[in-house]
KOLDREN-473418 format. One record per residue: residue in one letter; x, y, z of N, C-alpha, C in turn. Coordinates in steps of 0.001 Angstrom, whole numbers, plus 500000, padded with zeros to 6 digits. Last residue first. Layout:
BEGIN
AXYZXYZXYZ/...
# end
This chain:
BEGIN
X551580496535519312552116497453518166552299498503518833/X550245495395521281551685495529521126552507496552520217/X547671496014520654548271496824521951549734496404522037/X546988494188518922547276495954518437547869496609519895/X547701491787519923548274492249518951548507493324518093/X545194492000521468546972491883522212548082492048520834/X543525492065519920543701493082520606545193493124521029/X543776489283518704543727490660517696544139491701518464/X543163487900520457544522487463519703544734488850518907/X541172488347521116542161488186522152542773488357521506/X539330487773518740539333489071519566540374489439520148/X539205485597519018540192485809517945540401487460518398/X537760484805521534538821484234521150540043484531520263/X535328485680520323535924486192521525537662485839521961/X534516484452518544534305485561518216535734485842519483/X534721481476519998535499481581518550535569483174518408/X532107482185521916533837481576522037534576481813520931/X530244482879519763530577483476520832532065482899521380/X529779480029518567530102481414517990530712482561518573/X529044478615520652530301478206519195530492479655518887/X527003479611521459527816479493522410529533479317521832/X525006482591520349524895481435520723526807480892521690/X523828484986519880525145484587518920525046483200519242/X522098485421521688521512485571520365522663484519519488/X523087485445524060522472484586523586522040484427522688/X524791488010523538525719486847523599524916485343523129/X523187489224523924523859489294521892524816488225522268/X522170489715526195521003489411524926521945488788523688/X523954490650527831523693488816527825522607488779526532/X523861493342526552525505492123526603524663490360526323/X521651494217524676522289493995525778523201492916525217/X522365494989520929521318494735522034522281494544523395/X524926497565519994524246496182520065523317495927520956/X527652499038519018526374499264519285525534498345518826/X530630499418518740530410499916520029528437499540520464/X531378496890516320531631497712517180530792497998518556/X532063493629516357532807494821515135532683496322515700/X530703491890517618529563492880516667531107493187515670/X532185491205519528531698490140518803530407490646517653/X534150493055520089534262491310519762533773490699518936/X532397494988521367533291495219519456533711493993519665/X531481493373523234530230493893522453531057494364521068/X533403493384524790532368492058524418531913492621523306/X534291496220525270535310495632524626534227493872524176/X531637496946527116532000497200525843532729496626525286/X531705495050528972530743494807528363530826495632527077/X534546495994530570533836494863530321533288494728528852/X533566498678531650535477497962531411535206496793530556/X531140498466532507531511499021530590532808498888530487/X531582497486534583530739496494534001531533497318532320/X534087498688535991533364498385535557532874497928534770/X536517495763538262536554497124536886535370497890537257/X537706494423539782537712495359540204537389496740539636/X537957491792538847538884492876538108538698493953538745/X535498490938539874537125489744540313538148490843539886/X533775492373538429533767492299539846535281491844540252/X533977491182535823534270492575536087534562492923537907/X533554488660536226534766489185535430535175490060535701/X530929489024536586531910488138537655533028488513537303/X529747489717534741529453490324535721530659489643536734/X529669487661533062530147488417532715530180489347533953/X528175485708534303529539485042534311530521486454533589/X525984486705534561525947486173535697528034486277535601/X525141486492531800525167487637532489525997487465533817/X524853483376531420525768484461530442525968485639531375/X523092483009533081524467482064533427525408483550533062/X520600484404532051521174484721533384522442483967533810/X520501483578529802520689484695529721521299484954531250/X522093480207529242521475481015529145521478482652529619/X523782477698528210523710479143527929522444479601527605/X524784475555530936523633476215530358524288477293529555/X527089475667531529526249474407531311525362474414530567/X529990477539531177528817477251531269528188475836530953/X532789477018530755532668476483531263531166476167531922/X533283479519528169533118478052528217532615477295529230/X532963481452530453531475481290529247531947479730528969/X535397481675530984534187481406532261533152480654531548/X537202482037528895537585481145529684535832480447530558/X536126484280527779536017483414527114536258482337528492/X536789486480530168535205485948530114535275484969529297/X539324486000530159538476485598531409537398485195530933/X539686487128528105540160485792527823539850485468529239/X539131489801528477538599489269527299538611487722527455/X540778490432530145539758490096530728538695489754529304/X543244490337528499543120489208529705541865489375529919/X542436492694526733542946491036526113542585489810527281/X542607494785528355541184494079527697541587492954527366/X544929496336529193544221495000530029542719494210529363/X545349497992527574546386497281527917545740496178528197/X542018498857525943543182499676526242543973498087526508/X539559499912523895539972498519524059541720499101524514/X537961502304523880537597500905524549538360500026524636/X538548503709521962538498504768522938537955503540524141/X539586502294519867540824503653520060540012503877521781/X537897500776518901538485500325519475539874501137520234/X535657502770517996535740502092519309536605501512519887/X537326504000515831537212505017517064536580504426518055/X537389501664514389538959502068514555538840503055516151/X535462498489514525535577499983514311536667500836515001/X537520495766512953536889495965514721536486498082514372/X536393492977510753537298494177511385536935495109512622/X534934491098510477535995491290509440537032492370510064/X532987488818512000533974490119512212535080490385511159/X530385486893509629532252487363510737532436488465510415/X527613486876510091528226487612509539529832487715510439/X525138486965511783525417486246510865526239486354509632/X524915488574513859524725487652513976524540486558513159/X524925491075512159526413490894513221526269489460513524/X522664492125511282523843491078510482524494490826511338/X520903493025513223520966491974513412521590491308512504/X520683495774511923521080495868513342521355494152513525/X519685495442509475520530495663509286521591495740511168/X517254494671511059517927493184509928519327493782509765/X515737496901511483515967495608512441517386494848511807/X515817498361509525516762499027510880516517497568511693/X513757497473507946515160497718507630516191497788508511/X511674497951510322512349496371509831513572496475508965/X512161500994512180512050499755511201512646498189510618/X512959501346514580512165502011514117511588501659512804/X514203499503517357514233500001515457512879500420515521/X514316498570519667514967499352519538514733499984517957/X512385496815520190512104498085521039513251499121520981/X513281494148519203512239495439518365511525496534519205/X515602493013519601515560493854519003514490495246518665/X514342490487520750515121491971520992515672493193520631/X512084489909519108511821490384520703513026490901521273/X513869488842517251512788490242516860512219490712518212/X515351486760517637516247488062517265515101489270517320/X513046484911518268513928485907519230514813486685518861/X512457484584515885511108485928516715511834486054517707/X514445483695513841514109485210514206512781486012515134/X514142481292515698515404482414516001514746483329515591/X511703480846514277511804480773516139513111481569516557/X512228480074511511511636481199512353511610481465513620/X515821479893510523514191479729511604513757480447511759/X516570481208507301516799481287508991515513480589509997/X516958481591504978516938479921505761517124479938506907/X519570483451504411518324483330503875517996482359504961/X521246487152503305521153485725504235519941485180504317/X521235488727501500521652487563501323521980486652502505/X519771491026502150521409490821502619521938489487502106/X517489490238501524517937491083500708519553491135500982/X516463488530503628517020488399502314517392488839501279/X516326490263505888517687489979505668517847489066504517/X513470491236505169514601491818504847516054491403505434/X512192488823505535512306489786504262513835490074503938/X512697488242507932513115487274507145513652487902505848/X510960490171509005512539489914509448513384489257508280/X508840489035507928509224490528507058510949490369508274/X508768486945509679508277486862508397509252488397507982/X508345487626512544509610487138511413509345486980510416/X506575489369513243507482489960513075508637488664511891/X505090487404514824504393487881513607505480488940512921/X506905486482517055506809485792515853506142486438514664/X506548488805518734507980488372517946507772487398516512/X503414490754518232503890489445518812505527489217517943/X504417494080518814503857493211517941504107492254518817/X505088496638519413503621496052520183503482494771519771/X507071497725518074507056497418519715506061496812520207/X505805498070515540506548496705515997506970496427517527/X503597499687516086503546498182515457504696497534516052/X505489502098516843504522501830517598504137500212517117/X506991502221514301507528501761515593506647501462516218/X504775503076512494505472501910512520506009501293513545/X504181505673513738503702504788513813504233503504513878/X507006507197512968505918506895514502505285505562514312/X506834506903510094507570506226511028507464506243512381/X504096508506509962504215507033509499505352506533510069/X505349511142510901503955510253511254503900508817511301/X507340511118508733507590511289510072506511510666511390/X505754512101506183506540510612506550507189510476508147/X502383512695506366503464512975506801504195511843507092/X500226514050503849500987512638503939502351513491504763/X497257515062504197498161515660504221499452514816504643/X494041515240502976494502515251504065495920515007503411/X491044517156501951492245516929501712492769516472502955/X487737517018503642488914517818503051490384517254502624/X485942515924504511485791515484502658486850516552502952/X486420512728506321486405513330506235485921514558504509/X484193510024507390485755510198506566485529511832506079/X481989508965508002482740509489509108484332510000508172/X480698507248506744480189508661506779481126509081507182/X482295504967506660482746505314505908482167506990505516/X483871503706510027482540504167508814483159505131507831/X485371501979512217485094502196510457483791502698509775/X485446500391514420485363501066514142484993501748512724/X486108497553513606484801497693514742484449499096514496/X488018497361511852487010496879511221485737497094512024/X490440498247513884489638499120512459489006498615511205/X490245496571515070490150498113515913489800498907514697/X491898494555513696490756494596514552489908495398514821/X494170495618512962493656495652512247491995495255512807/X494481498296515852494635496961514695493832496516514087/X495804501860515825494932500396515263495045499368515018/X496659504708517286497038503268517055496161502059516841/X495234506958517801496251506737517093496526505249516183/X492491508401519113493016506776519055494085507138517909/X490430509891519980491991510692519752492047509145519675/X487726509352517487488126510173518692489842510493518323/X488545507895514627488028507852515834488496508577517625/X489067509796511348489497509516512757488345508971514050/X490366509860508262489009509086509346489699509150510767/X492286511162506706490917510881506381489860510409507628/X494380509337507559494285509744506490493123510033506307/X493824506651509080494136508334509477494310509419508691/X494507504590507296493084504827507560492993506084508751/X496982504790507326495897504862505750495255505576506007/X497984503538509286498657505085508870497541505465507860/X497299501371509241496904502321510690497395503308510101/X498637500683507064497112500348506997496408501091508080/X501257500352507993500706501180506652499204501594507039/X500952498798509959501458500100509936501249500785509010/X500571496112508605499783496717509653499397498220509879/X503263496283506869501910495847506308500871497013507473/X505808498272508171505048496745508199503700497041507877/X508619499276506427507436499751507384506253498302507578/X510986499193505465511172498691506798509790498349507032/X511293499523502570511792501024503226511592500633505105/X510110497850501152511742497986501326512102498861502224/X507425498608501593507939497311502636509957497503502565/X507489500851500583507320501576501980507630499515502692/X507103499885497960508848500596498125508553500874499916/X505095498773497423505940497691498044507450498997498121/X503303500776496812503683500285498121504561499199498609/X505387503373494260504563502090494970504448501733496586/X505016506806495898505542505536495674505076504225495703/X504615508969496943503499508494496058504493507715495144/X506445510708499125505865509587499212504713509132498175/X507643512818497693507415513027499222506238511141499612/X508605512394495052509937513092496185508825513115497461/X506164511568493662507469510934494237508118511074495321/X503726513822495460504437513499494177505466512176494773/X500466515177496149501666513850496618501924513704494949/X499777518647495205499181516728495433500729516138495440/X501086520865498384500623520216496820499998518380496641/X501469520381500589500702520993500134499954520777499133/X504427519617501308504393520717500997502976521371500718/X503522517236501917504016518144503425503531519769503029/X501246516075499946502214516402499828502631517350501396/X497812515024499951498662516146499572500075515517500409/X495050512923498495496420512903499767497307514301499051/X491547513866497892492864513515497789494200513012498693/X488744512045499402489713513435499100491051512745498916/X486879509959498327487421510568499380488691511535498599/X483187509588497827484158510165497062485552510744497809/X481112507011497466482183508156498504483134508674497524/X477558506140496686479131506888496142479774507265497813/X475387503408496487475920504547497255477344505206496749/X474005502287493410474744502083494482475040503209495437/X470635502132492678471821502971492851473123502071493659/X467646499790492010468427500726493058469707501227492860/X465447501475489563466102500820490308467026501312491133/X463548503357487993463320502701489761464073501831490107/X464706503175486058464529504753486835464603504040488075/X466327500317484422465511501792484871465631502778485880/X469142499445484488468607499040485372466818499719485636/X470010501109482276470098499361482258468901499240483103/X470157504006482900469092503153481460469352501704481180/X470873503751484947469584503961485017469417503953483546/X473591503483483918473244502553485070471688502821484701/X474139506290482449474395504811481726473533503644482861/X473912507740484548472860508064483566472679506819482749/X475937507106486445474911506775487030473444506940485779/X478073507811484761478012506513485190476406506388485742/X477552510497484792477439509973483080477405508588483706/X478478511315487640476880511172486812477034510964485546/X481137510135487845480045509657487978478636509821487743/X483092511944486645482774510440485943481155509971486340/X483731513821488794482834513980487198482494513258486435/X485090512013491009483423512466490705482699513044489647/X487448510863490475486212510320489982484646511346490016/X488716512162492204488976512894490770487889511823489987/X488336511259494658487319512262494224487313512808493016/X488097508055494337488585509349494894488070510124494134/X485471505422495818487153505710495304487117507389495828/X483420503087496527484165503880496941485691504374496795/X479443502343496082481470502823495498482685503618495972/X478044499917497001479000500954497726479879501157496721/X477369497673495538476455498470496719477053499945497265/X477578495786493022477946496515493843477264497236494531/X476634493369491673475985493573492444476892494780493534/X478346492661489087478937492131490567477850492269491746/X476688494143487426476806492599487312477268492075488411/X476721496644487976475852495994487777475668494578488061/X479741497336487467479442497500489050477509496462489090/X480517496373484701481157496025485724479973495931487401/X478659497953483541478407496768483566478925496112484505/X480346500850484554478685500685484989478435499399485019/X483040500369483402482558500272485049481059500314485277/X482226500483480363482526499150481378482445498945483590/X481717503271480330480927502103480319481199500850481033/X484104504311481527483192504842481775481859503782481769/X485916503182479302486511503112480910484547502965481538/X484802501747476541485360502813477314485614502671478685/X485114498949473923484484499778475221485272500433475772/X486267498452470908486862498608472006486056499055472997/X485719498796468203484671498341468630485415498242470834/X486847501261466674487568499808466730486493498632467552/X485658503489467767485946503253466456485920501492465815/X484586502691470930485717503612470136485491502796469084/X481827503085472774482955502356472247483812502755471081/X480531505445474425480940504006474850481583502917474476/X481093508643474736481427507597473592481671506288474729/X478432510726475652479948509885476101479668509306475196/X477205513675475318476820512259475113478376511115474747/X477982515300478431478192515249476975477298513982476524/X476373517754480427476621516393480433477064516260478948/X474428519381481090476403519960481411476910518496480772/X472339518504481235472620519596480297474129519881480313/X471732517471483900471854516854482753472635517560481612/X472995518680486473472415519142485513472761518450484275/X473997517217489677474038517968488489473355517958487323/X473897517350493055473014517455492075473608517911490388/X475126515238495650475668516067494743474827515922493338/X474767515226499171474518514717498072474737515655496839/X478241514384501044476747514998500857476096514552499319/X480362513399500612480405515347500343479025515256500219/X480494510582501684481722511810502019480918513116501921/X478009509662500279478280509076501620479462510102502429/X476274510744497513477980510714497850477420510903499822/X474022510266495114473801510424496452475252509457497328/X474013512491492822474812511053493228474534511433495040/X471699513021490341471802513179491747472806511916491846/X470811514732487352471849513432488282472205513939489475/X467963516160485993469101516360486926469375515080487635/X466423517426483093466342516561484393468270517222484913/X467311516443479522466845517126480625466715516810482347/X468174514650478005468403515978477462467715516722479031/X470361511876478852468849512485479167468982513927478720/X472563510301476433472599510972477465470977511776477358/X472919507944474923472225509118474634471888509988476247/X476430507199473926475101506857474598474624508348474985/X477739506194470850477972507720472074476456506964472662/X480537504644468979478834504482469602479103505122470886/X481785505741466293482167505253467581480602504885467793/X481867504370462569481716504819463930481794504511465324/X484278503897460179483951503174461841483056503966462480/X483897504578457411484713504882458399483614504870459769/X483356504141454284484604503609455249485063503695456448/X481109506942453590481456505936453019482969505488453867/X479125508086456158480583508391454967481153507018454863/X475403508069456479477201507549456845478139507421456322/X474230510709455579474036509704455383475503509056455769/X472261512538458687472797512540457707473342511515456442/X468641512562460115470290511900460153471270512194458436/X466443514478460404467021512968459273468652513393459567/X463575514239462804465139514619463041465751514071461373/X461382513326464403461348514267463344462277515138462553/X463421512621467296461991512616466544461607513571465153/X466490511697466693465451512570467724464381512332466895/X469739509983466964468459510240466710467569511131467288/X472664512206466582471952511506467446470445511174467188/X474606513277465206474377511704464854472928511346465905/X475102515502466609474905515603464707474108514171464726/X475570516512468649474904515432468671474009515272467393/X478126518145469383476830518929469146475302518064469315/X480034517791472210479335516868471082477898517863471130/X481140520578474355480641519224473987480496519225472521/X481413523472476094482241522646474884481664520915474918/X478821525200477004480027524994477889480008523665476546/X478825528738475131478333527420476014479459526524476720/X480056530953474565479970530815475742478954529757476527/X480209530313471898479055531363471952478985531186473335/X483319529867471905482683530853471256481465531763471634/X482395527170472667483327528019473536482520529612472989/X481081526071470616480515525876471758480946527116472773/X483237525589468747482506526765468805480946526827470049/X484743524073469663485599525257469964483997526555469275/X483255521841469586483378522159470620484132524006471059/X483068521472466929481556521499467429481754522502469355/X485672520702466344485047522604466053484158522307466331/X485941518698467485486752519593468675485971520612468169/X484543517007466064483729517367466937484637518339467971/X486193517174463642485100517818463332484272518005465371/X488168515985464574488375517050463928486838517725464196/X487349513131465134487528513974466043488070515536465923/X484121512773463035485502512469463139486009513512464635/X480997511261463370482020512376463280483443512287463555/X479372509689463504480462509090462329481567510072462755/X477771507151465728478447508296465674479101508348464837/X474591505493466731476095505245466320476974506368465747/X473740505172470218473483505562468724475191505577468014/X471433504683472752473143504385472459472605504501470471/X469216503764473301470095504544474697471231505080474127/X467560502559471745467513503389471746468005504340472464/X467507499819471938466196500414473104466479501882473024/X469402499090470633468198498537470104467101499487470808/X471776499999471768471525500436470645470242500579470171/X471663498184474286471416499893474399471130500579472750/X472328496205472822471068496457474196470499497639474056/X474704496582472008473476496152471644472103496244471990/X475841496586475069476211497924474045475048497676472404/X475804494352476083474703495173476517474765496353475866/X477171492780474135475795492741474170475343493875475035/X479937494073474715479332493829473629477629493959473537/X480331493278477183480160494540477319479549494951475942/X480528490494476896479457491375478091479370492342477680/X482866490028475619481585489595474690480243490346475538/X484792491420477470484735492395476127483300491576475845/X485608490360479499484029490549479311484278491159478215/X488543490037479904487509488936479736486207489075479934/X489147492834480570489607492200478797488977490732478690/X488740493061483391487792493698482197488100492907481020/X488862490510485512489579491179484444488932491748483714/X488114489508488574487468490093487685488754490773486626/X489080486932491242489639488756490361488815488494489121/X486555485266492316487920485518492033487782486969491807/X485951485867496418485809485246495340486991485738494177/X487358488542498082486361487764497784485915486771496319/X490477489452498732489366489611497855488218488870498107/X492728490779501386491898489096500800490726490457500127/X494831492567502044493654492956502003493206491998501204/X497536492457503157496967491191503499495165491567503095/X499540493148502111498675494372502808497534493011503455/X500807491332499893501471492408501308500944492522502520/X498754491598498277498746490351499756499597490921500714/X498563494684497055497482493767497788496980492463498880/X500781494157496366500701494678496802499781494568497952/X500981491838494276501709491576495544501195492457496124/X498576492943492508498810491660493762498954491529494343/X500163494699491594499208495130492038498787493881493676/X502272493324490257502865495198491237501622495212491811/X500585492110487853501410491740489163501636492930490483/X500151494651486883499046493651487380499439492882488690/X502315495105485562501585496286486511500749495587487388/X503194493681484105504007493472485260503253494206486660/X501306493501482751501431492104482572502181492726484243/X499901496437481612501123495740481896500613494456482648/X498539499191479868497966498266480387499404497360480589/X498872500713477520499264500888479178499094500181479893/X497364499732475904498857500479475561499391500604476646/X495081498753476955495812497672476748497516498649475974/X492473499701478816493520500290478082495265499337477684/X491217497600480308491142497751479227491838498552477745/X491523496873483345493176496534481822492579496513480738/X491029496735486072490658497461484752491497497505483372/X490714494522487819491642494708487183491412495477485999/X488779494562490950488570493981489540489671494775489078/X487930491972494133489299493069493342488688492841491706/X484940493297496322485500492213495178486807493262494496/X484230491804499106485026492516498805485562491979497423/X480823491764501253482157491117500332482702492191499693/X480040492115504354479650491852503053480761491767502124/X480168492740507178479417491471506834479604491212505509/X480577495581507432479349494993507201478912493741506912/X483025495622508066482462495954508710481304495389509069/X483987494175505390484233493155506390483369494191507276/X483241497181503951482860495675503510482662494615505009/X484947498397505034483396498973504952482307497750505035/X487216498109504363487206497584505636485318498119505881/X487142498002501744487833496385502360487251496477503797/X487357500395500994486638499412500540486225498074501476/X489476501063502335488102501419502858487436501037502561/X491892500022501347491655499928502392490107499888503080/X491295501331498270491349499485498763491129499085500392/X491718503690498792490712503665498410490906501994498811/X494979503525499836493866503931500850492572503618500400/X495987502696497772496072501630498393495078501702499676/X495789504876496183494908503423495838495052502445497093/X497736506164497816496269506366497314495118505463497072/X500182504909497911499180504694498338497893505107498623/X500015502703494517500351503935495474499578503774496327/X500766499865492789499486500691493436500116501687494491/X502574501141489296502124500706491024500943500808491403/X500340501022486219501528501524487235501249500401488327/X498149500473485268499272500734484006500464501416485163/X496042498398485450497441497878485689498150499489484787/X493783500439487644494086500041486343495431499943486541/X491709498882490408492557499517490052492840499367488388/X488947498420492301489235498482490836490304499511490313/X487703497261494670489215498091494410489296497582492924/X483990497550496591485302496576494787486188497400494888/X481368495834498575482249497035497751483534496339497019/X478339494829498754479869494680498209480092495947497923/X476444494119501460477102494912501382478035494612500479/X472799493477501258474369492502501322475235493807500793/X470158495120502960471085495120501839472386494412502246/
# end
């Protein structure tokens, strides 16, 4: 068997990361196996349905760098598909046409309650053998309900919770197209998964009552003896507190966890722990969790979103990363500061020094304005508890020395700051602090020779320079 599995999200929000976990496993079940990965866009509910949601979905999706296979599938461009096989079904007798109003079938249902059956469609409309149909009220649309098997038992044979038997009889006869001639969620994913050749379904578990009416609709396309796709059904994400993931604890789009610093990668090693573990391994790449990956192996209990976890992690990514695969989202986010057009080669060395100190790419970019950005002012309690009588002159040593470099590099730079302090008889932090509010503003920056080479050599002289002029001018006051 060619392996597809599909992330069929509906545009009427973000993708969270719920969805963003069901996309993950899809994706990585798929590439496991050799086999394809298709995105389809459920936008049949067109009141909810968004133009922007769709988008929100995308980006999300390249963010995450999870590639589709071939193109995106839109439900609202098969409506003429879903048409004919809803014909199909009419003619062969699967699918019948319905007048009852929804008044009339809630009291089919509230008296269902009553005699302690369980609440459905009585199935007034439905043909049967030796049966006369009533006669169709004059003006008014019927829906079309597919004839659900009066007997027997739907087996979903689920890859997570084992195999799961239910009883035809619990089953309603689903409406496959509304009034208006519109198809249902329910139907369209059966044609949907048919036509793509899906093999694997794999979403969440608030799907699983969907699926034997899906699998009853499938086996009257495909017959009895055809083949099934496989189900997973993975468990929810809860909340610290417990409860299902709300806002206030992370069930936020995913592009709010890229504003929020965290890197693509990091998400995706955070996902796929959620649910699946190999042995004690923490840390994945994306490599590591296409060799690994099964999808028996996922757990079926609830698992439990910790944001504290996820910023572990993250760090773990970016301390490990290559500098350059880092500038890109460096880039990100100092365009949000409005600084833009930076090389990339500067920022994979602003990101190799930086990135054993942040815990996120927010925390990178905002640690690395100093380097693009004048000193507007010096912090009041560094410069109260660092910058005393004699900083000005040895301020205007080290400007003096640094000019006279050949090179600026890390070991001249260091070399010539270190000399300053030695000739002064100081220490190095007599020194290397009063450098560091120079040419940051305050007390907290990568190493001395790192922020000197970062700043470069124009910059650094001029920083250091006005410094002089500033200090000797508060130590007069």
């Amino acid at each position: 068997m060619s392996v597809v599995t599909r992330f069929a999200p509906s545009p009427t929000g973000y993708l969270h990361i719920g969805g963003a976990r069901t996309a993950l496993y899809s994706w990585l079940y798929a590439r496991k196996h050799g086999g394809r990965f298709v995105l389809r866009i459920e936008d049949t509910d067109r009141e909810r349905s968004t133009d922007e949601a769709v988008q929100a979905i995308l980006d999300a999706m390249h963010w995450l760098d999870l590639e589709h296979d071939g193109e995106i599938y839109y439900q609202t461009q098969r409506f003429d598909r879903y048409a004919e096989v809803i014909d199909w079904l009419l003619a062969e007798g699967w699918a019948y046409r319905c007048y009852s109003s929804a008044e009339e079938v809630e009291a089919m249902r509230e008296a269902a309650r009553a005699r302690g059956e369980k609440p459905k469609y009585d199935g007034t409309w439905r043909p049967m053998p030796g049966k006369t149909l009533p006669e169709p009220p004059e003006g008014v649309d019927p829906v079309i309900r597919f004839a659900t098997p009066l007997e027997g038992t739907t087996v979903i044979p689920d890859l997570v919770k084992g195999e799961i038997a239910i009883a035809n009889t619990e089953l309603d006869d689903l409406i496959i197209a509304r009034a208006d001639g519109t198809p249902t969620y329910n139907f369209c994913v059966v044609v949907d998964d048919m036509d793509m050749g899906i093999t694997h379904v794999i979403r969440g578990d608030d799907h699983v009552n969907n699926t034997p009416r899906q699998i009853n609709i499938l086996k009257a396309l495909i017959g009895e003896d055809g083949e099934l796709p496989y189900y997973a059904h993975v468990p929810m994400i809860l909340g610290p507190d417990g409860k299902r993931l709300s806002k206030r604890h992370g069930a936020v789009g995913v592009m709010t966890f890229r504003e929020q610093g965290f890197l693509p990668s990091a998400l995706l090693n955070y996902l796929v722990r959620l649910g699946w573990a190999h042995g004690d391994q923490e840390i994945f790449t994306r490599e590591e969790m296409i060799e690994h990956f099964d999808i028996a192996n996922v757990q079926g209990g609830a698992s439990t979103f910790d944001p504290e976890k996820l910023l572990w992690v993250n760090q773990e990514h970016i301390k490990a990363a290559e500098p350059m695969d880092l500038a890109n989202e460096l880039a990100w986010h100092l365009a949000r500061h409005g600084i833009e057009g930076v090389d990339a080669h500067r920022l994979a060395k602003i990101a190799a020094v930086q990135q054993a100190r942040c815990k996120t790419m927010a925390e990178m970019a905002e640690q690395s304005l100093f380097l693009f950005r004048e000193v507007d002012e010096y912090a009041p309690k560094a410069v109260k508890k660092h910058i005393k009588t004699a900083t000005p002159d040895l301020l205007a040593q080290v400007h003096d020395g640094l000019a006279k470099l050949d090179a600026w590099e890390e070991e001249a730079v260091a070399a010539t700051v270190r000399e300053v302090a030695e000739s002064n008889e100081v220490g190095m932090g007599k020194v290397a602090q009063p450098i560091r509010i120079a040419l940051t503003g305050g007390p907290v920056s990568p190493s001395i020779d790192d922020t000197l080479v970062l700043l470069g050599r124009e910059t650094t002289l001029a920083r250091l320079d006005a410094a002089v002029s500033a200090f000797r001018e508060l130590k007069a006051d």
